[in-house]
N, C-alpha and C positions, 0 to 999 in steps of 0.2 A: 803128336807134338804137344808140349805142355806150353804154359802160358809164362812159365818160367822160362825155360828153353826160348821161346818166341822173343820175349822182352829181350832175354839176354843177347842175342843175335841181333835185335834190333835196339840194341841200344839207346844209339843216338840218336834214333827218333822219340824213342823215350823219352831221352834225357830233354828235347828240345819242347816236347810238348808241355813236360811238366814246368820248363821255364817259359812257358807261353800263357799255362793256367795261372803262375805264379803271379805272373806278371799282370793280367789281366786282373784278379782278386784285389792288387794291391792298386792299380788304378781303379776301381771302382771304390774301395775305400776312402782313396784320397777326394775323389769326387764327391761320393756321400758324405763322408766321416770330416774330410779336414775342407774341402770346398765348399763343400753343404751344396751341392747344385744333385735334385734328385729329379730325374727326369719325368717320374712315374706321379711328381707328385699334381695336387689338385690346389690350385692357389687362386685368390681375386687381387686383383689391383687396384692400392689407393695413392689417388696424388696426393701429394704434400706441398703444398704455398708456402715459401719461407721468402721474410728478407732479406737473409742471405744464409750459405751454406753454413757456417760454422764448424767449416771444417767435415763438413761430414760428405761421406764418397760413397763409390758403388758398392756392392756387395754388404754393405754393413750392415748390424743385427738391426733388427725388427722386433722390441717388445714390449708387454703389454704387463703393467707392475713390475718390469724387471725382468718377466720372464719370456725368453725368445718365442716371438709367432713366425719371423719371418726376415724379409733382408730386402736392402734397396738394392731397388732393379737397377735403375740408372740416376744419374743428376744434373738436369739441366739448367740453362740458363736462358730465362727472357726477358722481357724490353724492363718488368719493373721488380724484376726479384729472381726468385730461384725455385724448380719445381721438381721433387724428389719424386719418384715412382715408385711405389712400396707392393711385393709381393708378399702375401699375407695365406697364411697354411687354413683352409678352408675349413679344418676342425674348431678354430676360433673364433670367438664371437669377440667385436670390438665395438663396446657401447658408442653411439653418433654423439655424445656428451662429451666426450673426450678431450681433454689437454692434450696437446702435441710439445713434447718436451725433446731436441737433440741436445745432447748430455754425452761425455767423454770418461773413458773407462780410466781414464788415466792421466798423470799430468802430461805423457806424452801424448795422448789427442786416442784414436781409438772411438772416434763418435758413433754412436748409435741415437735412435728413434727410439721414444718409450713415451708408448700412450697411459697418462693418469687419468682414467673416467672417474665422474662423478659417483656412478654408481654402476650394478651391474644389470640394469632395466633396460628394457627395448627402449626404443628403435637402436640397430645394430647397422655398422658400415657394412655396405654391399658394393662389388667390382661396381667402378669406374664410379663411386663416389668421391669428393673433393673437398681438401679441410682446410677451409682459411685461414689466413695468414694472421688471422684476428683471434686464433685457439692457437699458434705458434709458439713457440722462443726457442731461440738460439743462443748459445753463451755465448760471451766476449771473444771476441778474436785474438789470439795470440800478440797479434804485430799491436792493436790495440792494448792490450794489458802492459806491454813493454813499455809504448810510450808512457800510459799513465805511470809505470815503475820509473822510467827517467825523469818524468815530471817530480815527480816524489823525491829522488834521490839530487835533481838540481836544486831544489831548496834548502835543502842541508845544508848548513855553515859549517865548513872543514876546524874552523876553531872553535867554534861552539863544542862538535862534537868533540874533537879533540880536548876539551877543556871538560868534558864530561867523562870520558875515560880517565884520563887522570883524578880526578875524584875518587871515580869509581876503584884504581886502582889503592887511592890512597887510603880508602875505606874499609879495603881488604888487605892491608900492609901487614897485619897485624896476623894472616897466618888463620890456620882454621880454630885458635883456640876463640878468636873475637865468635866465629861466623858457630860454632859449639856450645859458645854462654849465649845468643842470640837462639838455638835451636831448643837450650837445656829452657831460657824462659820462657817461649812459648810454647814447652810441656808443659812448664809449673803452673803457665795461665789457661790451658784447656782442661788439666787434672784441676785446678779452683774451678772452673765454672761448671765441670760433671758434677763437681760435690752440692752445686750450689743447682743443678738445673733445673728442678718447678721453678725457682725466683727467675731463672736466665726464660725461661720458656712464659711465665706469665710479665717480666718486663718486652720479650719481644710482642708479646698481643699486646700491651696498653698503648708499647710505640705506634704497634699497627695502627690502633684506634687513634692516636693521636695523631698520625702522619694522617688518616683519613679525615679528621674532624680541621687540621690545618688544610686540606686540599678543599674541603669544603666552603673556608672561608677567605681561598685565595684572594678572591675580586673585592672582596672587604680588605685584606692585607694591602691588596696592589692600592686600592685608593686613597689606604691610612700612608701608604709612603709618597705616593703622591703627593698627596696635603703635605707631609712632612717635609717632602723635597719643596711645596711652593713656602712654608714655613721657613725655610731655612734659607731660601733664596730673600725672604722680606726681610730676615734678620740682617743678611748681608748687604740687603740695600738699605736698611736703616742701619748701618753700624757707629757710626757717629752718633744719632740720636741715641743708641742703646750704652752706649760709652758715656754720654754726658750725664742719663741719666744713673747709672752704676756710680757715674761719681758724686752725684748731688746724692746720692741714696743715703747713704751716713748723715751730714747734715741736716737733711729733713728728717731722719729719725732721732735724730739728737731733737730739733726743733717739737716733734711730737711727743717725745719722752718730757721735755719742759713742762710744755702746755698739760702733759696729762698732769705731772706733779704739781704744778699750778693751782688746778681746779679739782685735787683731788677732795679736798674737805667739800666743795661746792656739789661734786658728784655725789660725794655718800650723804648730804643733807637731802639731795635730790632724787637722790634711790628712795631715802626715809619716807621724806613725803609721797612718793608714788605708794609707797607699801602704807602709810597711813589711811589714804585714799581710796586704796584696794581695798583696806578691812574694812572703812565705813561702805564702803559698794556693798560688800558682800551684807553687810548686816541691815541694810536695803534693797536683797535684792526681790524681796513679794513687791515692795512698793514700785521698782523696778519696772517687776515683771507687769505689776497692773498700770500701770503710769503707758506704756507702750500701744496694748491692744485698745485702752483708753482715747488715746493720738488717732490709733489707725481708725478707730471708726469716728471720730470728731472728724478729722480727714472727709471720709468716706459721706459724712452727713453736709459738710462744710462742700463736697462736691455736688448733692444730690441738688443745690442751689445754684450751682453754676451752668449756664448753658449758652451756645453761641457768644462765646467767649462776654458773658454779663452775668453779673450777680444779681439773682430776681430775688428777694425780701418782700414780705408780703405784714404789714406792722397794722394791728387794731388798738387804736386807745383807747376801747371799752372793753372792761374783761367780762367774759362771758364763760358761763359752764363748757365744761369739752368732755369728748368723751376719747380714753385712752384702749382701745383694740388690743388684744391678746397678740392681734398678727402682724408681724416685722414690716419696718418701712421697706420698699425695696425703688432699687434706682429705672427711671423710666427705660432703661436698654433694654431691660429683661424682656423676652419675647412676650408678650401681651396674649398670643394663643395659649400658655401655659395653665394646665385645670384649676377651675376657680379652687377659693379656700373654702374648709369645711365648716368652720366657726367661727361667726363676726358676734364676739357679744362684748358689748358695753362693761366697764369693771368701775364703771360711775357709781356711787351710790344718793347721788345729788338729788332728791325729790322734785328741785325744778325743773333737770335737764328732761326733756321728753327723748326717748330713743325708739326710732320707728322699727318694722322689723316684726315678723310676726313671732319671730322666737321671743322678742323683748315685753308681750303683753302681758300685765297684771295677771299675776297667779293667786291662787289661796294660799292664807301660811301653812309654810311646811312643806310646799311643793315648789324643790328645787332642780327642776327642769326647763327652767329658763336659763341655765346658765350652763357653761363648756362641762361635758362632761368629766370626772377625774382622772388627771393626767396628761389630759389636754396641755399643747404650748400653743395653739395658734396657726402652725407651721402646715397642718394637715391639709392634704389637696382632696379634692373628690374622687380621683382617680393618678394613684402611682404616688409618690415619696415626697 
């Protein structure tokens, strides 16, 4: 007996078995393929701490960038939020850095899980790890967004907007020829500014630079209008006084206009004189310049006298020989430790004055080494300037 023969005799056991394989293929499809529930497969479990669901349910995807690892197991509820149970396809690695994002595929809801790591470095979640509600977010609730849409939509003023349609319609009365010469020039104004664009491209960088160099100097701005504002506030509290004065302002410039016409001959004899004055200065001024430093050391000498607020004078009404020193007077403040001088010699030539001093002893003629060498002022120290 052949295997044809066979089948065909048994028919309908054929026929039922092959609708039983059929049958079976396409429930395991639906399982695998459109259920996604694989029996075979190898998965870890992570909880999810949310503050609330956001709409999101059992079964929903599980991914990571976007792309599917896995699907909520279940979603419960406890005392201070909501804790999603995430089975995760053990082939993927999910960095512990992770953002917890539930996010909706759609305006009609469709939530999924989708982890955004930081990066993709170890340490990686492993079963029965748990990701705070502190790495969470949830979108807005539905029932939420409506209210805030009715809050939006009760403040509308029915005539306001009404009064703005009308407008609007009156604006467009006019047919698509108005809304066509509106389209035609701003061709004409993007075809000028392609012609023109290094100038349009370097006026946009000086703006930039200037928008930055104003942002720079905001807090100077804010305080120049400040000042402005209390300026403007004093003007308003003086306003009378600033009126009164506006109006006397005519009058007293009449009254100055007078007096200047007045004294105008008085002025230019007085200008004359100052410039007479000026040229006899200048053709004085050596006498000037010496008459001054003159002052300052008569000064200076006139103080070398004064001490403990008294004027010591010391007067002989016998005149006697003196001898006058190469080296400057100098006033008693001068430190006193400062190096002796190098040359004390007498410039007397008086035969009676005696000058002691072993430099000052009788020399032979012709030997001029009793006296400063050449060049000499006096000023010379023993040691240093």
């Amino acid at each position: 007996m052949t295997l044809r023969s066979w089948a065909h005799r048994h028919r309908v056991l054929v026929s039922n078995t092959a609708l039983a394989l059929v049958l079976a293929v396409g429930a395991a499809y639906l399982t695998i393929g459109a259920l996604r529930i694989d029996p075979f497969a190898q998965d870890y479990r992570i909880t999810l701490r949310l503050s609330d669901s956001g709409g999101l349910q059992a079964n929903g995807d599980v991914s990571l960038r976007g792309l599917r690892i896995g699907r909520v197991a279940s979603v419960d509820i406890t005392a201070d939020g909501v804790e999603a149970s995430l089975d995760i396809a053990a082939g993927h690695l999910v960095p512990a850095d992770s953002t917890v994002v539930v996010a909706a595929l759609s305006a009609a809801g469709e939530q999924y899980v989708d982890f955004r790591p930081e990066s993709n470095d170890a340490p990686y979640l492993v079963d029965g790890d748990v990701v705070e509600r502190n790495r969470t977010s949830t979108p807005v609730p539905f029932a939420t967004m409506l209210v805030g849409v009715t809050d939006l939509v009760s403040q509308i003023d029915p005539t306001q907007l009404s009064s703005i349609i009308d407008e609007l319609d009156a604006a467009t009365a006019g047919g698509t020829a108005q809304l066509q010469a509106i389209i035609d020039g701003g061709g004409a104004l993007l075809t000028g500014l392609d012609s023109v664009l290094p100038e349009t491209i370097t006026l946009i960088r000086t703006g930039r630079t200037l928008l930055r160099t104003v942002s720079d100097i905001e807090l100077d701005i804010t305080r120049l209008a400040i000042g402005g504002r209390s300026l403007a506030d004093q003007l308003a509290a003086s306003d009378a006084e600033v009126r009164a004065l506006l109006d006397d302002t005519p009058a007293r410039l009449d009254s100055a206009g007078t007096a200047i016409a007045e004294n105008r001959n008085a002025g230019g004899d007085l200008l004359k004189n100052l410039a007479r004055i000026a040229r006899a200065a200048r053709l004085r001024t050596p006498a000037i310049e010496a008459l001054f430093p003159a002052m300052s050391a008569g000064a200076g000498a006139f103080g070398l006298a004064g001490r403990d607020n008294q004027l010591n004078v010391v007067a002989d009404p016998y005149p006697r020989p003196t001898c006058d020193y190469l080296n400057p007077t100098v006033s008693p403040s001068i430190d006193a430790m400062a190096p002796p001088l190098k040359y004390m010699y007498c410039n007397s030539t008086d035969p009676g004055l005696q000058v002691r001093g072993a430099q000052n002893v009788p020399r032979p003629p012709g030997d001029d080494t009793g006296g400063p060498p050449p060049g000499a002022t006096g000023q010379e120290r023993t040691t240093g300037g």
